[in-house]
N, C-alpha and C positions, 0 to 999 in steps of 0.2 A: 455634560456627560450623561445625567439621566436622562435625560430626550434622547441622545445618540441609541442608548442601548434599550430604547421602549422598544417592545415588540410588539408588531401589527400582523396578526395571525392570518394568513391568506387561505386556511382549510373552511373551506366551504360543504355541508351536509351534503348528498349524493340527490340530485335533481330524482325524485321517487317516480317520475314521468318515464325518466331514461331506464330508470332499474328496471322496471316493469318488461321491457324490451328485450333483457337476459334471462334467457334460463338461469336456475336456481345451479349452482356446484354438487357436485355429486358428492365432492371429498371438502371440505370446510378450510381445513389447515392444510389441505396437500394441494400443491401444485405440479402433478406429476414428472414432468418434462425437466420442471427446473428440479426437484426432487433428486432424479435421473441423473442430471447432468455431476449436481455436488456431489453424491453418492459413489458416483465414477472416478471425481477426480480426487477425492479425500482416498479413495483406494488404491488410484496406481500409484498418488505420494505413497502412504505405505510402503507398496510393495518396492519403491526405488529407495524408501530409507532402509528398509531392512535389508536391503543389500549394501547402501553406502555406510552404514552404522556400522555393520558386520567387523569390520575388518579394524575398528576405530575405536579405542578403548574412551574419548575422551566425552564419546558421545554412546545416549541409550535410547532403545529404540522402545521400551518399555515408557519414557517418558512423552517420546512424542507420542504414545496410545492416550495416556494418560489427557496430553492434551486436547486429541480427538474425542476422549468422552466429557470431559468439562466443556467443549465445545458444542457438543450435540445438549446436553442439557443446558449449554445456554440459548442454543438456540432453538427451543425447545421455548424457553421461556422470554425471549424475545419475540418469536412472534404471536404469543399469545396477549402480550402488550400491544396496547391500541397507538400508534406511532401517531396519533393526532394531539395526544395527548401531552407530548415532547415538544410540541412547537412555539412555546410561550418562553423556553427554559436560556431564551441567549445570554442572560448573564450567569446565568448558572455554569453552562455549558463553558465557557470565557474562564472562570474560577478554574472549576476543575480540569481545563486545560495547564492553565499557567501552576496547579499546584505537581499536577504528577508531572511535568517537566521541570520544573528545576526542582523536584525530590531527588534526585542523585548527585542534589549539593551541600543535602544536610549532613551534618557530621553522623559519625554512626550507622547512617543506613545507606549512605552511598559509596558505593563500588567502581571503582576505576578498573575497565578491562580495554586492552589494546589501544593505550592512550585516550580513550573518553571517558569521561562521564557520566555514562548513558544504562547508567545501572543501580537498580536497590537492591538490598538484600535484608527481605522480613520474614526469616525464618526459612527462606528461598529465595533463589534470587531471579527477580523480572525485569524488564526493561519497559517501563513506564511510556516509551515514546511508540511504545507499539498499542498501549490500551488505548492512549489519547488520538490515537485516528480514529475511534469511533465517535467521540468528543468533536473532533477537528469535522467530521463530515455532519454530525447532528447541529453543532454551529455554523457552519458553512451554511447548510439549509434552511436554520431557522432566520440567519441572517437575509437571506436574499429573498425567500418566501414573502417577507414583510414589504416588501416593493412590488406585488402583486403581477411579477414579468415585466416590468416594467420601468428600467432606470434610468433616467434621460438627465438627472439631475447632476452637477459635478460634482460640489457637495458632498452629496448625499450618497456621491459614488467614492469619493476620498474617506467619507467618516468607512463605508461597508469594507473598502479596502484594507483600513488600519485595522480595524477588528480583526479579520480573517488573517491579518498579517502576525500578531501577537504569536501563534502558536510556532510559527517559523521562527520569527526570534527567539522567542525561550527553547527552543531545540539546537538550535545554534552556538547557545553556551554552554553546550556540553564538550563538544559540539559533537553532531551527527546529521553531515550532509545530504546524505541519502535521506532518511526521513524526512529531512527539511524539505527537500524535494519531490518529496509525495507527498506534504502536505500542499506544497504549493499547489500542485495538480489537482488537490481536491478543490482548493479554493477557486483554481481556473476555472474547473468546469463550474464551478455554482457560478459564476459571474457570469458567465458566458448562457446556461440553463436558467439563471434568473432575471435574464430581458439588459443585462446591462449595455451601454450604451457601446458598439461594436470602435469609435471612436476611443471613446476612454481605454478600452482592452488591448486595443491598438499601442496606444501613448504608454500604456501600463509595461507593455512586452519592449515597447522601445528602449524607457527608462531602465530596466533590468540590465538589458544590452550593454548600454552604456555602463551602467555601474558594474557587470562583470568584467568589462573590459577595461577598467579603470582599475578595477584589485587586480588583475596581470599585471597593469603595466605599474602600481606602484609598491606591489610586493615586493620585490626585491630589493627598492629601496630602502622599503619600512627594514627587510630584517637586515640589512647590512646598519644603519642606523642603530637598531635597537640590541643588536648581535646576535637574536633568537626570529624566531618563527612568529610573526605577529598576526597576519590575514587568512594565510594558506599553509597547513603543517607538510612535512616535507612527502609525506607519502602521498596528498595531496598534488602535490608538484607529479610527482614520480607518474599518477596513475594517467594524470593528463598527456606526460610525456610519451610513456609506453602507447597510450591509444594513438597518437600522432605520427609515432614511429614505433614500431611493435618491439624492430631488432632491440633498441634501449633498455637498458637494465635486465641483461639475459638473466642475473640469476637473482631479480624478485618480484617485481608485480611484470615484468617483459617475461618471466619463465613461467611465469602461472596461467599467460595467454597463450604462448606454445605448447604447454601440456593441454589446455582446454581445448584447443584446435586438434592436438594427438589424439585427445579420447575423442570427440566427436569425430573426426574422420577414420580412426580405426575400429569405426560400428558398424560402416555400409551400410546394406540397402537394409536387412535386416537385424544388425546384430549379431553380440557374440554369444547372446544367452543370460539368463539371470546369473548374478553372481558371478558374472564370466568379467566385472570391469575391472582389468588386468593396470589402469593407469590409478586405478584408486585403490583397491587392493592392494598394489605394490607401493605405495604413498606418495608417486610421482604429484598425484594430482591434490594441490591444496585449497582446504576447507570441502573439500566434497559436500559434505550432508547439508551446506548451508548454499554459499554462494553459488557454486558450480555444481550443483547437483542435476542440472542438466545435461551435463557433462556427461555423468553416470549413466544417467538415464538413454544419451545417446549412442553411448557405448555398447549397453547391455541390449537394446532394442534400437536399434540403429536407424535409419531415416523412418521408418516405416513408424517406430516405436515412436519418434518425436511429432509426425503427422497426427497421430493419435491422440498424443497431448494438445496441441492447438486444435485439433476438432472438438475438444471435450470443455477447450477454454471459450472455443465461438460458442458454442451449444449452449452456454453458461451465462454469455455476456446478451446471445440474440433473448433467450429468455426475462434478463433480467429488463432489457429494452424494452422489451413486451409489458411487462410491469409497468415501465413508467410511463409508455404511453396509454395506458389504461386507468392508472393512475386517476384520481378525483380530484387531487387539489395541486397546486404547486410545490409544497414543503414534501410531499411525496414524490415525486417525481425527480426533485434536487437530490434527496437520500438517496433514490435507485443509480441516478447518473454519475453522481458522486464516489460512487462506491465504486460502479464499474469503471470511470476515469481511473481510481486508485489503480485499481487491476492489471488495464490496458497498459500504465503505464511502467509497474512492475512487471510486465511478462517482456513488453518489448525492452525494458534496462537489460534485465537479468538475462533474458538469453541473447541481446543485441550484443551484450562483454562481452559471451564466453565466445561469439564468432567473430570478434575483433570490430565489430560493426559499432558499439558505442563502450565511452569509457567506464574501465571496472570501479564499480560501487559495490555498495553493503548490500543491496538490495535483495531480497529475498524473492523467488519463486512462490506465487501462490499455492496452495495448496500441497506444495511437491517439496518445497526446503522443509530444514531442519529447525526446529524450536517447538514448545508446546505452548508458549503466548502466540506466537504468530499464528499458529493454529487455531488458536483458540480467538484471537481477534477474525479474522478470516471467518469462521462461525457467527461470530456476535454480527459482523456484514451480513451476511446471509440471512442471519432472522431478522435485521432488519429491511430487508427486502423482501421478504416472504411476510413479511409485519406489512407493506403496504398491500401486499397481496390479496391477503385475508380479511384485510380491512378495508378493501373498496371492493369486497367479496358483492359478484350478480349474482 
């Protein structure tokens, strides 16, 4: 086990022959462009919470600020950290994964909200599975880093596999699928960014296959056997169903994608105006400021207004690409890819549900949902992408 988890640091000094070849930056810490692009999009969130908040006593729109300014000082002080520095840390990284995931099992500090687990409360309350993606993509990186782009071995691709797999599991006991889910995505891309063998990846996505479609088909034995819900809890069930077939369960997760469909198509080309989203204001539309705040968004700024959103999301992600192929070592390069995998993969969940296109999850909207952890992880990404920025500074 102590061999598995040696880390073999693949950050290499910057060839001083190559430097010599760039101009010097004008601005040290600033990357304009990508600067630009976060600044945009940390703003229209804003402006589409404090319209979805408005109307919604259970939510403050003073707290999501709150968490845009713990955000910008952390990232602030992320990227003034040297991210070369982090690459040695995979059993560190391992620990602290598996601790702040099952903390919402300890007695006393753990909070049960809409049937999960997936909650502490230390004088406030967080949700732990949202810090540990920065954990999950700092060990993703450090893990495949150390095979230098290069993983040919099966081994050696089964021990990187289990590793990366742990944070899934322990999210799963809460459980909180969606998460589980982004973390896989992260682990994907590092497998995939870190040379592993395009074979094994293959047989990796096979296996999944099979074992998801093995908990279908032996779910409903388990719970008639056991009398209860063993594999898949029933909302689970329910949300598979509705994406399947919409009309199903008109009035609970089937009515929450008819009202999502209602406020995006009665936005049109341009909207109805701020504060005009009559399906969330009137509380047709459920969880607005989190899941569906898309919704709102398409509402109040209607196709034109959602065009604007994915322009500011490509603008975000072409940037951070830019990063990583400039990037000097490999474990920088896994961090930048890793993060924007996460992204990519939440913008197409979250707005793929609200148009019927994939099934509803927790998933949050970058920059645009509602929470002041999400916002505040969302930041701590950014500085570490702007950390490799400044740190393989020409």
């Amino acid at each position: 086990m102590a061999q598995m988890m040696n880390e073999i640091s693949s950050v290499r000094p910057q060839d001083p022959t190559v430097a010599k070849t760039f101009k010097p930056r004008r601005f040290k810490y600033i990357n304009p462009l990508f600067i630009f692009f976060m600044l945009a999009l940390v703003s229209y969130g804003l402006l589409v919470q404090f319209s979805a908040t408005a109307s919604d006593p259970d939510y403050s729109f003073s707290r999501q600020l709150m968490g845009v300014a713990v955000g910008v000082v952390l990232f602030v002080a992320i990227t003034r950290l040297d991210y070369h520095a982090l690459s040695g840390y995979t059993t560190v990284f391992l620990i602290i994964n598996v601790v702040l995931l099952l903390s919402p099992h300890i007695p006393g500090i753990g909070v049960e909200v809409n049937g999960g687990q997936s909650w502490i409360n230390i004088g406030m309350q967080i949700q732990p599975g949202e810090f540990a993606k920065v954990t999950v993509v700092l060990l993703a990186a450090s893990v495949m880093a150390r095979y230098g782009g290069r993983l040919n071995d099966l081994r050696e691709f089964i021990k990187a596999l289990l590793i990366l797999a742990v944070p899934f599991v322990c999210v799963m006991t809460q459980p909180d699928l969606g998460t589980g889910l982004v973390y896989l995505m992260i682990a994907g891309f590092a497998l995939i960014i870190g040379g592993a063998n395009w074979r094994f990846i293959v047989g990796t996505i096979g296996v999944l296959v099979v074992l998801v479609a093995a908990i279908l088909l032996i779910d409903p034995v388990l719970d008639q056997l056991f009398g209860h819900d063993v594999l898949l809890k029933d909302y689970q069930k329910s949300r598979l169903t509705v994406f399947l077939d919409p009309t199903h369960d008109t009035s609970g997760d089937g009515y929450n994608l008819q009202q999502a469909k209602i406020a995006i198509g009665s936005g049109g080309l341009f909207g109805k105006g701020f504060m005009q989203a009559t399906q969330s204001s009137l509380g047709f539309l459920p969880e607005a400021p989190t899941d569906f705040v898309f919704c709102v968004l398409a509402e109040e700024f209607g196709f034109f207004g959602a065009l604007v959103l994915i322009a500011l999301y490509i603008g975000l992600i072409v940037c951070s690409v830019n990063v990583a192929r400039n990037s000097g070592d490999l474990f920088g390069t896994i961090i930048v890819i890793c993060v924007v995998g996460m992204w990519l993969f939440q913008i197409l969940e979250n707005i793929g549900m609200t148009c019927g296109l994939m099934p509803i999850t927790g998933i949050p909207l970058p920059f645009i949902s509602y929470g002041s952890s999400f916002m505040i992880v969302n930041f701590m990404m950014l500085g570490l992408i702007n950390s490799v920025w400044v740190h393989n500074g020409r």
